[in-house]
Backbone as a chain_set.jsonl record, in Angstrom:
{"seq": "XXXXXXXXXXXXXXXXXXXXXXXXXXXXXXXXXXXXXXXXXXXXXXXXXXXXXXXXXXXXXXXXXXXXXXXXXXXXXXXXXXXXXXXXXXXXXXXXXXXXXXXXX", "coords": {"N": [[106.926, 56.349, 115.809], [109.608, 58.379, 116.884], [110.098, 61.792, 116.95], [112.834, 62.343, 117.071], [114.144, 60.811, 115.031], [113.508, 61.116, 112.877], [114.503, 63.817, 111.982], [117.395, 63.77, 111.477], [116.87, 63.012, 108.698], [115.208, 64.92, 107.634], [116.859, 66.927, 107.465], [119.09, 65.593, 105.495], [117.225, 65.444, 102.921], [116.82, 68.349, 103.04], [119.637, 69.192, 102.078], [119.518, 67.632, 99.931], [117.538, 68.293, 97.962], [118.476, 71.039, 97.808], [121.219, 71.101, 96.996], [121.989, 70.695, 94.167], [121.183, 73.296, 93.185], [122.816, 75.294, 94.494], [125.325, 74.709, 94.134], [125.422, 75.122, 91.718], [125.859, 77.717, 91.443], [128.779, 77.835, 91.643], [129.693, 77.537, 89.473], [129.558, 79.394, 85.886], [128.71, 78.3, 83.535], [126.016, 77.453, 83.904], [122.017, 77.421, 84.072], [120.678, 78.431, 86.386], [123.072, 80.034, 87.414], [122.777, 82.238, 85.303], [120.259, 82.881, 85.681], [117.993, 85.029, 87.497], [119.299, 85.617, 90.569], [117.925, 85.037, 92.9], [117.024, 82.632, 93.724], [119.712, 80.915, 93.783], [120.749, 82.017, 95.564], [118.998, 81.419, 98.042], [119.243, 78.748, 97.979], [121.903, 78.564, 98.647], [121.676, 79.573, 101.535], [120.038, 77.464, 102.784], [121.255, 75.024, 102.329], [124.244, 75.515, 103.292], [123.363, 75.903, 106.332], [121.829, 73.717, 106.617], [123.841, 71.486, 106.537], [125.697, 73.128, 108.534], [123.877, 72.326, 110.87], [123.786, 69.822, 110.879], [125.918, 69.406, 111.589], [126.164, 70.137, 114.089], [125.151, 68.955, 116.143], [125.953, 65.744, 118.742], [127.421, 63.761, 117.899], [130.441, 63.813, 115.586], [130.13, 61.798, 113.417], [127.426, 61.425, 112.613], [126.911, 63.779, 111.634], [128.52, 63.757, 109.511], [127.657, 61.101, 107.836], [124.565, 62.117, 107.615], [125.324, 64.201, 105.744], [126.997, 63.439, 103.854], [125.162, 61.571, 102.876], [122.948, 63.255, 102.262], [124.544, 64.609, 100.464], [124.66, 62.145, 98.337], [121.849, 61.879, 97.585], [121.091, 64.086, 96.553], [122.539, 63.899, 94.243], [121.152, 62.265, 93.159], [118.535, 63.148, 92.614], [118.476, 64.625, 90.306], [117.187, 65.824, 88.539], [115.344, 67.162, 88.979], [112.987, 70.34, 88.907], [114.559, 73.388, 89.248], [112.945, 75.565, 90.419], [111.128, 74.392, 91.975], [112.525, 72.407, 93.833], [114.118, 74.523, 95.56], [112.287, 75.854, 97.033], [110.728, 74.303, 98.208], [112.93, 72.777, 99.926], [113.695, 74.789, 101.539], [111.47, 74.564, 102.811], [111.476, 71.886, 104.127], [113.57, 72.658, 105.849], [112.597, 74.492, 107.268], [110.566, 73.14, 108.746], [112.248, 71.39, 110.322], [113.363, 72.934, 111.907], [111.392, 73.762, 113.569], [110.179, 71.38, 114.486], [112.669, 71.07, 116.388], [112.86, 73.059, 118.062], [110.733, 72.371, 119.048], [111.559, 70.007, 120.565], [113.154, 71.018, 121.733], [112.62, 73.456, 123.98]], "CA": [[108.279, 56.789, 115.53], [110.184, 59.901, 117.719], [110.54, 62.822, 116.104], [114.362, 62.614, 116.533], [114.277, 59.705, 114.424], [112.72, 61.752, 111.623], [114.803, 64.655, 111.836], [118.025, 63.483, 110.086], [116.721, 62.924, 107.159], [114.843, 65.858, 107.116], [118.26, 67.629, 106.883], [119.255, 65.014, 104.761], [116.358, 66.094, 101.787], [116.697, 69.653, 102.719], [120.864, 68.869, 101.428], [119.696, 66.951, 98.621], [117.045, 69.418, 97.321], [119.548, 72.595, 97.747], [122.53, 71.268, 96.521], [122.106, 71.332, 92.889], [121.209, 75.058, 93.163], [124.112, 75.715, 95.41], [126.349, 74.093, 93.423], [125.748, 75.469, 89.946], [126.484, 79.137, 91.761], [130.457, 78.135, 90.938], [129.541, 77.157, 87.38], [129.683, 80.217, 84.997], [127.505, 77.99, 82.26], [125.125, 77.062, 84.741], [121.103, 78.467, 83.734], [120.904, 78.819, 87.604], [123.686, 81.413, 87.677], [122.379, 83.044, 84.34], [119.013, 83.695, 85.894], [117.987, 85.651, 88.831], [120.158, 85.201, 92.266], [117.455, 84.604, 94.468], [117.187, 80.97, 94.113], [120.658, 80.59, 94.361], [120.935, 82.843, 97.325], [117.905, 81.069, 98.784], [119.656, 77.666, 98.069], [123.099, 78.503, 99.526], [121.378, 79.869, 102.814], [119.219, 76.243, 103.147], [122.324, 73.918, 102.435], [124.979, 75.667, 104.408], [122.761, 75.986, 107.39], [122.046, 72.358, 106.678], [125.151, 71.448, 106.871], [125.834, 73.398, 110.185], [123.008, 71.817, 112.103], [124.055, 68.51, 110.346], [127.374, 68.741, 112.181], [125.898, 70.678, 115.686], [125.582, 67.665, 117.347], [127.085, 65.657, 119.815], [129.072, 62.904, 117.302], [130.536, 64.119, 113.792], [130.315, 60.746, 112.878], [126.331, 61.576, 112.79], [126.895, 64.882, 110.639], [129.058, 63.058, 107.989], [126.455, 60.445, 107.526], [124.046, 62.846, 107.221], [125.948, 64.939, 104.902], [127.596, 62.669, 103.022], [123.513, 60.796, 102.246], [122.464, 64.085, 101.507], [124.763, 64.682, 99.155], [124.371, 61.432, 97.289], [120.809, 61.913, 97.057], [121.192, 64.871, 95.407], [122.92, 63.507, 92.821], [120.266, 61.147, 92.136], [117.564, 63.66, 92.44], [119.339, 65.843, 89.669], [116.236, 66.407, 87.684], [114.21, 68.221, 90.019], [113.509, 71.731, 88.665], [115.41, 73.708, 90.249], [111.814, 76.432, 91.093], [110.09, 73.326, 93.001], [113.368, 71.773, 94.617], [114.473, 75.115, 96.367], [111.655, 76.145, 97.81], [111.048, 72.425, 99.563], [114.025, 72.348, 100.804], [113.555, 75.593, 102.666], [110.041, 74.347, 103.731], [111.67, 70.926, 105.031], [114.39, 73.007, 106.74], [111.738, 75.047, 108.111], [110.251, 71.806, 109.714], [113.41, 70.723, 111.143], [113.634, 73.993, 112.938], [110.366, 73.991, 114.046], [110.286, 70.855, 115.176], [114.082, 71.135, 117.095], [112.34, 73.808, 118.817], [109.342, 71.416, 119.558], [112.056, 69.117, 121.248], [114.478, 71.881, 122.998], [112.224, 75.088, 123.787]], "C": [[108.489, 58.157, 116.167], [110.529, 60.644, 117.032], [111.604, 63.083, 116.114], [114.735, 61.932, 116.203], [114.609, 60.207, 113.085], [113.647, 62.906, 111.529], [116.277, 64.945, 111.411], [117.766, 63.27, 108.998], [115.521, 64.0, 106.471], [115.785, 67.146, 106.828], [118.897, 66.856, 105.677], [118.423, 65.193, 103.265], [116.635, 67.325, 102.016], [118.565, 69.734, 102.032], [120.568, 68.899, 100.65], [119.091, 67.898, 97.721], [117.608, 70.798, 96.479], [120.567, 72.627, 97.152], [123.015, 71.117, 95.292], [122.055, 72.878, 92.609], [122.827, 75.88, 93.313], [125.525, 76.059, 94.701], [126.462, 74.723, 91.931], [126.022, 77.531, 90.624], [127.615, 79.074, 91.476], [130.262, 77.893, 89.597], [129.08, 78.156, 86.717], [128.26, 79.837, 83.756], [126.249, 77.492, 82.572], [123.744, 77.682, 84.112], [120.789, 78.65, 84.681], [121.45, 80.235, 87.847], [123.363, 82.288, 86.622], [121.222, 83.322, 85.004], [119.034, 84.521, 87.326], [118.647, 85.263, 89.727], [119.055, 85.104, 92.945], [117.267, 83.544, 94.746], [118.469, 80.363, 94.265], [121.223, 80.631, 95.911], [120.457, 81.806, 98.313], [119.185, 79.554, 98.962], [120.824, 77.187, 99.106], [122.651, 79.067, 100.97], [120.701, 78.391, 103.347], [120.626, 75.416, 103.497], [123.927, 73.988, 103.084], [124.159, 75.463, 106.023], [122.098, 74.728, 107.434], [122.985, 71.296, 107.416], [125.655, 71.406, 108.383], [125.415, 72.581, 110.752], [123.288, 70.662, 111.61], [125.488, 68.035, 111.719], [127.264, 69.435, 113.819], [125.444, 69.938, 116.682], [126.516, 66.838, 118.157], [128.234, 64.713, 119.048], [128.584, 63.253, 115.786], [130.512, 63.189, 113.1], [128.622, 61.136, 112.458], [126.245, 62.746, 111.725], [127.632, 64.247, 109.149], [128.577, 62.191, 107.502], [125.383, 61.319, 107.292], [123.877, 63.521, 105.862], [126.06, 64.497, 103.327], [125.778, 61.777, 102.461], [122.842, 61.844, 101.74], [122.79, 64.624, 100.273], [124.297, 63.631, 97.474], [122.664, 61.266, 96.556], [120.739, 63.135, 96.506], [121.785, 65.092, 94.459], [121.961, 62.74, 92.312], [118.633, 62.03, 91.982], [117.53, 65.209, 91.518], [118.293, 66.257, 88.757], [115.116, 67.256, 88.043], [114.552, 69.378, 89.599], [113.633, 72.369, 89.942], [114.259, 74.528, 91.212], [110.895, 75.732, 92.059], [111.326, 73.099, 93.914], [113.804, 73.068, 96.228], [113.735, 75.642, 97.622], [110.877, 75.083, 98.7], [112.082, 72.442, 100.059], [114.035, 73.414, 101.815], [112.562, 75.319, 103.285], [110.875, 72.926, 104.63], [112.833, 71.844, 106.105], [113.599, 73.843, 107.853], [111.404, 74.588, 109.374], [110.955, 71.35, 110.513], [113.342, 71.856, 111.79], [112.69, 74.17, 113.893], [110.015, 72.493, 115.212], [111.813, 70.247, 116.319], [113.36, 72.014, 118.158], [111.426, 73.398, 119.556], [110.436, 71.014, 120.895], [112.852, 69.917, 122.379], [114.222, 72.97, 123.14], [113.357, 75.798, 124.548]], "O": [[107.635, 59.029, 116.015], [111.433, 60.296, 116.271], [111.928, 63.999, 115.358], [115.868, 61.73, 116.64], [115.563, 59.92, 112.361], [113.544, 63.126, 110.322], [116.568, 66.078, 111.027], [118.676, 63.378, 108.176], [115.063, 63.992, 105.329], [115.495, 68.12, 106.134], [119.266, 67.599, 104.768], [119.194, 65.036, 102.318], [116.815, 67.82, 100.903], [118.611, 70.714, 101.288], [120.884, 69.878, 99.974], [119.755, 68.379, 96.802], [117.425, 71.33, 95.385], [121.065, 73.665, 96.715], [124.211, 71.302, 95.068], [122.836, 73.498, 91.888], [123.551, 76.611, 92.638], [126.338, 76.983, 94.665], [127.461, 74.75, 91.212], [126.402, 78.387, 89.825], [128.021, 80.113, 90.956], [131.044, 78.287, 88.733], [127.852, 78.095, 86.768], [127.347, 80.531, 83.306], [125.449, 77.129, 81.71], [124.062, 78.667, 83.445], [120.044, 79.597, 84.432], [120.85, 81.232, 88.248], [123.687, 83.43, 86.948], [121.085, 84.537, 84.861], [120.006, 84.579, 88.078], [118.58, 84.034, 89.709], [119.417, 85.073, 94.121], [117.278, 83.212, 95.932], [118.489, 79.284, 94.858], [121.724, 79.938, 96.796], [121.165, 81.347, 99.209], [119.87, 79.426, 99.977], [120.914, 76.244, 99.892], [123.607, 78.942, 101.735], [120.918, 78.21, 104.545], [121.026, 75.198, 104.641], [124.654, 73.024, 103.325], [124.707, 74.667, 106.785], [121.655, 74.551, 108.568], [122.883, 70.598, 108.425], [125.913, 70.475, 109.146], [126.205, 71.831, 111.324], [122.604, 70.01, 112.399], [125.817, 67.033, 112.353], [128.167, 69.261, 114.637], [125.363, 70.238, 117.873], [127.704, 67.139, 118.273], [129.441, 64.724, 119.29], [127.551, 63.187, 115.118], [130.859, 63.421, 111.942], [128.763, 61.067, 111.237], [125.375, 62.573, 110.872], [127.212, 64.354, 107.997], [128.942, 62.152, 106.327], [125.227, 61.141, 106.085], [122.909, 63.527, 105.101], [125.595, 64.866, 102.249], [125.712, 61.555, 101.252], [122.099, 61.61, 100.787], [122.065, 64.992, 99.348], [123.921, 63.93, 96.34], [122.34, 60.764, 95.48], [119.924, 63.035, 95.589], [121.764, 66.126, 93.792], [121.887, 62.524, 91.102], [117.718, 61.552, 91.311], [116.99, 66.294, 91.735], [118.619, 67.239, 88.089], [114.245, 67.844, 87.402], [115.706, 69.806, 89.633], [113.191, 72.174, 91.074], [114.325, 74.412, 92.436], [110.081, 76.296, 92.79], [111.176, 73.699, 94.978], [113.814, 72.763, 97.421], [114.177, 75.834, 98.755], [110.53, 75.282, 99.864], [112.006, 71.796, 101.104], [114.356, 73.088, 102.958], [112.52, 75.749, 104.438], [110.836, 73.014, 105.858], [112.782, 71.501, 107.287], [113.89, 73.865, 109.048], [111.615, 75.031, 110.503], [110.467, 70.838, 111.52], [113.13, 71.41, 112.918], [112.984, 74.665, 114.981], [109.701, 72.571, 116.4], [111.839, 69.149, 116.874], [113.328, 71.495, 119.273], [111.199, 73.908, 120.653], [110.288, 71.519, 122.008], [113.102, 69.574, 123.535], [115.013, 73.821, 122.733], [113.383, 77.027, 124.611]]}, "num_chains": 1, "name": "protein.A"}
């Protein structure tokens, strides 16, 4: 399998991971936004910049599939604490960068 096979859906988990975090930053009753900001922070820097490179390709039809699968899996992966989920999702985004760079030095 080609590593630009693999590398939607490693944006696709780094979405799903991040975007409970992300997301409870607008929510007031959230225990996310009651505790420290740096996992929020951290979260909203992974899943925007997700996002981006989700849609920095050549068809947006390809970013909204993406997007749109990342989101729904992070509705279904809503039990993931939040101290494991965030910091995977920056390690898979890591990967995707690392290997983008593999493919387009």
């Amino acid at each position: 399998m080609q590593i630009h096979a693999i590398a939607p859906f490693m944006l696709i988990v780094s979405i799903a991971l991040s975007w409970d975090c992300f997301a409870s930053t607008f929510d007031d009753t959230s225990p996310a936004a009651a505790s420290s900001w740096s996992l929020p922070m951290l979260a909203s820097a992974v899943c925007i910049t997700s996002f981006g490179l989700a849609f920095s390709g050549e068809t947006w039809l390809i970013g909204v599939a993406v997007a749109a699968l990342g989101l729904v899996l992070g509705r279904c992966v809503h039990g993931i604490k939040v101290g494991i989920a965030v910091p995977l999702s920056a390690a898979v985004l890591l990967t995707y960068l690392r290997f983008a760079l593999f493919l387009h030095p």
